[in-house]
SEDOTOR-940448 format. One line per field, with one value per residue (C-alpha): y, z, x. Coordinates in steps of 0.5 Angstrom, whole numbers, plus 500, padded with zeros to 3 digits. Each point is the difference from the previous one (the first is absolute). Layout:
py c(Y_...)
pz c(Z_...)
px c(X_...)
This chain:
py c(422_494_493_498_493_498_494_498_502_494_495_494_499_503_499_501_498_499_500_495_500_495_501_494_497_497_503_495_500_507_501_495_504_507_497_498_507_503_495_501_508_499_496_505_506_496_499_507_502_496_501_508_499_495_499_495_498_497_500_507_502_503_501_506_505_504_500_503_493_498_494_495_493_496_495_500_498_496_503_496_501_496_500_495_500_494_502_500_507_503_500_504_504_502_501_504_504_501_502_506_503_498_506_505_499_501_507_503_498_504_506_499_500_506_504_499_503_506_501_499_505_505_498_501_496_501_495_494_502_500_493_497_503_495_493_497_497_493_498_498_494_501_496_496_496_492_499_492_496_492_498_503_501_497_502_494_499_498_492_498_500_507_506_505_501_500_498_503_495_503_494_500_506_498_495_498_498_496_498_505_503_505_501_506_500_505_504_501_508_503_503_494_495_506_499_492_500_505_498_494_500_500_496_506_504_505_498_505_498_502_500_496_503_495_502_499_500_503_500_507_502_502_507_503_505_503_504_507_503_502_505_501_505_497_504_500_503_495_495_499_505_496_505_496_503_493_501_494_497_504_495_497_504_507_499_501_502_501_506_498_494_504_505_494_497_506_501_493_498_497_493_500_494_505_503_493_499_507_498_494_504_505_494_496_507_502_492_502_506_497_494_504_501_499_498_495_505_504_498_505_503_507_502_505_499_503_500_503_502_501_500_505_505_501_496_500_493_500_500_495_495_501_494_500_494_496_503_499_493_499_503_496_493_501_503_494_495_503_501_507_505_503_507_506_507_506_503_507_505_495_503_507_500_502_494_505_505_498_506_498_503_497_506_495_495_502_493_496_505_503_506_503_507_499_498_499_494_496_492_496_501_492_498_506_497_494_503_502_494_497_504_501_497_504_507_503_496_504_499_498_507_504_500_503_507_500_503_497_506_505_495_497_496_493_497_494_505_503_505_507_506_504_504_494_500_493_499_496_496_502_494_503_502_506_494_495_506_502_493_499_506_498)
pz c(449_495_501_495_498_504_496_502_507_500_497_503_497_496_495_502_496_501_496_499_497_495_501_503_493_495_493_496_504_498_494_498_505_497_492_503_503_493_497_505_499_491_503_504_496_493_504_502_493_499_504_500_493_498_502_505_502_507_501_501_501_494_499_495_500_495_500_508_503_505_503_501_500_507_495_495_493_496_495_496_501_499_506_502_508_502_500_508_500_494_505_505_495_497_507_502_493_502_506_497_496_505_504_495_497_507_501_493_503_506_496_496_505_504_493_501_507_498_495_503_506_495_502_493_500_493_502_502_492_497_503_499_493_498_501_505_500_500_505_500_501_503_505_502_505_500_503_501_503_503_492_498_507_508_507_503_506_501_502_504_495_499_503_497_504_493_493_494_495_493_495_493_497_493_496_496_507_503_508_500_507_505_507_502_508_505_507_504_503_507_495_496_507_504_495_498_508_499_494_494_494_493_495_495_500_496_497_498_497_507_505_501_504_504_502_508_501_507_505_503_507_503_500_506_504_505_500_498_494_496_494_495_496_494_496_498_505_506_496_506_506_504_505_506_498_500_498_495_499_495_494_499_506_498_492_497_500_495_498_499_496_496_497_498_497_496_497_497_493_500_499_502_505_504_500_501_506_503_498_504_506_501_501_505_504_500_502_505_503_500_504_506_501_506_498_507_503_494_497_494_497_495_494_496_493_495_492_494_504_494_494_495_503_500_505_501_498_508_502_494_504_506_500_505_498_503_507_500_497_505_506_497_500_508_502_497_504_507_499_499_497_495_497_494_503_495_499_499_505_505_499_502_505_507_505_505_498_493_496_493_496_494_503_507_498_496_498_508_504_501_504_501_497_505_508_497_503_497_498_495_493_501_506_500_494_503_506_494_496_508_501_492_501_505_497_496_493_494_494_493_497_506_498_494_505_501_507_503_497_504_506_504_506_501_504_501_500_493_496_503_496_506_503_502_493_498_492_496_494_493_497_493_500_495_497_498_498_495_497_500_495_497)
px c(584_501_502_505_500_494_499_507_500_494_503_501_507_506_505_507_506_508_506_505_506_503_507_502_497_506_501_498_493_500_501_494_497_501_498_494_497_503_495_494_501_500_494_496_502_497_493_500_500_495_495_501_500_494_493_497_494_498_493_498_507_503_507_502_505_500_492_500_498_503_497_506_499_501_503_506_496_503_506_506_506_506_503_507_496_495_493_500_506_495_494_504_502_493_497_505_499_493_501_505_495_494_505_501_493_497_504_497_493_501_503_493_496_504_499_493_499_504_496_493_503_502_507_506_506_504_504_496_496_506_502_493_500_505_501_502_508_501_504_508_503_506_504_494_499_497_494_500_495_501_499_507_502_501_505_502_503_507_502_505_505_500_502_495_494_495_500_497_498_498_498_495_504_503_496_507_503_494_501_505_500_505_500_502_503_497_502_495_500_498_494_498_500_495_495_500_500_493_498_498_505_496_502_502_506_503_507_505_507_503_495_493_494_496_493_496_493_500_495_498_499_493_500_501_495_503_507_502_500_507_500_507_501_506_505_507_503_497_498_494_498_495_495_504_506_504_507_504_506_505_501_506_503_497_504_493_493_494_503_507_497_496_505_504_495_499_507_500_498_492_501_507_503_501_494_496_505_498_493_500_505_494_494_505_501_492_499_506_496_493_502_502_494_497_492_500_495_496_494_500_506_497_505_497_499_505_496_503_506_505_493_501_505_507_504_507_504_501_493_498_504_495_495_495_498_504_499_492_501_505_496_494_504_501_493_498_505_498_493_500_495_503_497_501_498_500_507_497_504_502_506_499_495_502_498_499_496_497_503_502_504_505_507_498_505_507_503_501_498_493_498_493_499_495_502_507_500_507_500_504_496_498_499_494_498_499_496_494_501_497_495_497_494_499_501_494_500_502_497_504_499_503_507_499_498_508_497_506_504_497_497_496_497_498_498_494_494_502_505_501_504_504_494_497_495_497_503_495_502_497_496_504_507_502_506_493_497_506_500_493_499_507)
């Protein structure tokens, strides 16, 4: 059994953003506003290539790609370059910068050191080698957003002769217009009021030419001791299945669902306004579902672990829409809010075993029905699937290696005391599998 996120299940307090719109904002105002994001993207992208491409020291820290050093400077050295925005809207954008090749930096050290596990437990992976053989990419800076702190930026609350409810100004942006200065009306949304009533704003925002994103620091409830424990197993079907069989209202009269969304979503041109239309409908319709949830009475909420779903195989388009993700992120911000625990367990043959009488068998379950080869015992494929997500610390834990054995092929039993073929004979792991030891002598 692992705790996912423990760092952030202890954490005193979090990050929540919300997003509001610039409509109300004249067309003078945005246009001054769109010349400047188009000036601050030249800006991010200029400080991007340079920092991917050149070489820089800070302290012990040495910045290298082509040499393979990936130590990023915590602060942005200083480069020249002629710019039409002030030096306080060029410091946004180097921070932001960095922050973008800290990112993809970060993941190729991870790539690096999951290559070198491998390789120590005579693991091969083809195409992790090839990936890591060449370069990293350097990042693409497209359809940015800005990253403005209080030097460039500020909300401002509305005064008596106003009807907005908030005002954001954005000064000291060009250096050839000095004291200019726009303020961009805002509304106030059910959303933004329930975390300004929780939280503290900070002084950085992300602006964009249609919209600007406001951050709250929130303060996070004790965690809870006492209550039940609630398993949910996700999909595209049904989005959520929880271990207590709680039913949710259909979205948009029953119009659409997770499965609808996706197949739309599939048939739209990457990039497309109606792609990112459709992106942006699936997240409302999972923050839709996952807000149902009633977590009044439950201390710990288990979710099992989905890796490498869609890594080195052959998906349909379909399929490559589904982002589990956006579930567990969404599922770990209300753990978060109401002091729940919130778990990863395995997702090794939850789906297949019978919760009844511990037979395991992959032909157990045919798309959302599940009938045990076994007892014969009948349930909805999910709701089985949460009843071993509940009780999987409980069960004998499997080691790493054991589905290589491909033994649910032909079955077997599990239970707490240990895995068992069907003549009740106990089934032990090999310390090698045959798949190590073909890559080992490869």
């Amino acid at each position: 059994m692992t705790t996912v996120n423990e760092k952030l299940n202890q954490a005193e307090d979090v990050v929540r953003a919300s997003r509001l719109s610039l409509k109300e904002t004249n067309a003078s105002k945005l246009e001054i506003l769109r010349e400047f994001i188009l000036e601050y993207e030249c800006s991010v992208r200029f400080y991007v290539d340079a920092l991917w491409h050149g070489r820089f020291t800070e302290g012990n820290k040495i910045l290298d790609v082509s040499q393979g050093l990936y130590d990023c400077p915590k602060f942005c050295p200083k480069i020249d370059f002629d710019s039409p925005l002030t030096g306080r809207a060029l410091k946004c954008a180097q921070t932001q910068a960095i922050g973008i090749v800290k990112a993809v930096l970060n993941k190729r050290v991870k790539d690096e050191n999951k290559f070198l596990w491998k390789r120590e437990h005579g693991i091969k992976d083809e195409k992790l080698e090839t990936r890591l053989a060449n370069l990293p990419t350097m990042p693409e800076i497209k359809n940015l957003g800005c990253e403005l702190n209080s030097i460039v930026a500020g909300v401002e609350g509305k005064n008596s002769a106003n009807t907005f409810d908030l005002w954001l100004d954005v000064h000291s942006m060009f250096k050839n217009k000095r004291g200019l200065k726009i303020q961009l009306p805002l509304k106030k949304h059910s959303r933004f009021i329930h975390w300004e009533a929780k939280g503290t704003m900070l002084n950085s925002v992300l602006l964009k030419s249609n919209s600007v994103e406001i951050r709250f620091k929130v303060a996070l409830p004790e965690r809870k001791t006492e209550g039940t424990v609630v398993a949910i197993d996700q999909g595209i079907k049904a989005c959520l299945t929880t271990s207590d069989s709680d039913l949710f209202k259909p979205y948009q009269n029953g119009r659409w669902d997770l499965d609808s969304i996706i197949k739309a979503l599939s048939k739209k041109k990457s990039g497309s306004k109606a792609f990112l239309r459709f992106v942006e409908f699936r997240r409302n319709y999972i923050g839709f579902i996952v807000n149902q949830l009633d977590l009044s009475n439950v201390k710990e909420l288990k979710l099992e672990e989905i890796v490498n779903m869609k890594f080195g195989r052959n998906v349909s388009r379909q399929l490559k829409h589904f982002s589990n993700p956006l579930v567990r992120d969404a599922l770990i911000k209300a753990c978060e809010e109401q002091g729940v625990l919130f778990t990863h367990v395995p997702n090794e043959f939850n789906s297949q075993r019978c919760n009844k009488c511990g037979w395991t068998q992959k032909s157990n379950r045919n798309s959302k029905v599940f009938k045990c080869k076994h007892c014969h015992h009948v349930a909805d494929a999910d709701e089985n699937a949460t009843q071993n997500i509940k009780v999987r610390d409980q069960l004998f834990p499997l080691d790493k290696k054991f589905r290589f054995l491909k033994l649910n092929r032909e079955g077997f039993f599990w239970n707490s005391k240990g895995i068992f073929n069907k003549n009740m004979e106990e089934i032990t792991v090999p310390s090698t599998t045959e798949k190590e030891i073909k890559n080992s002598e490869s």
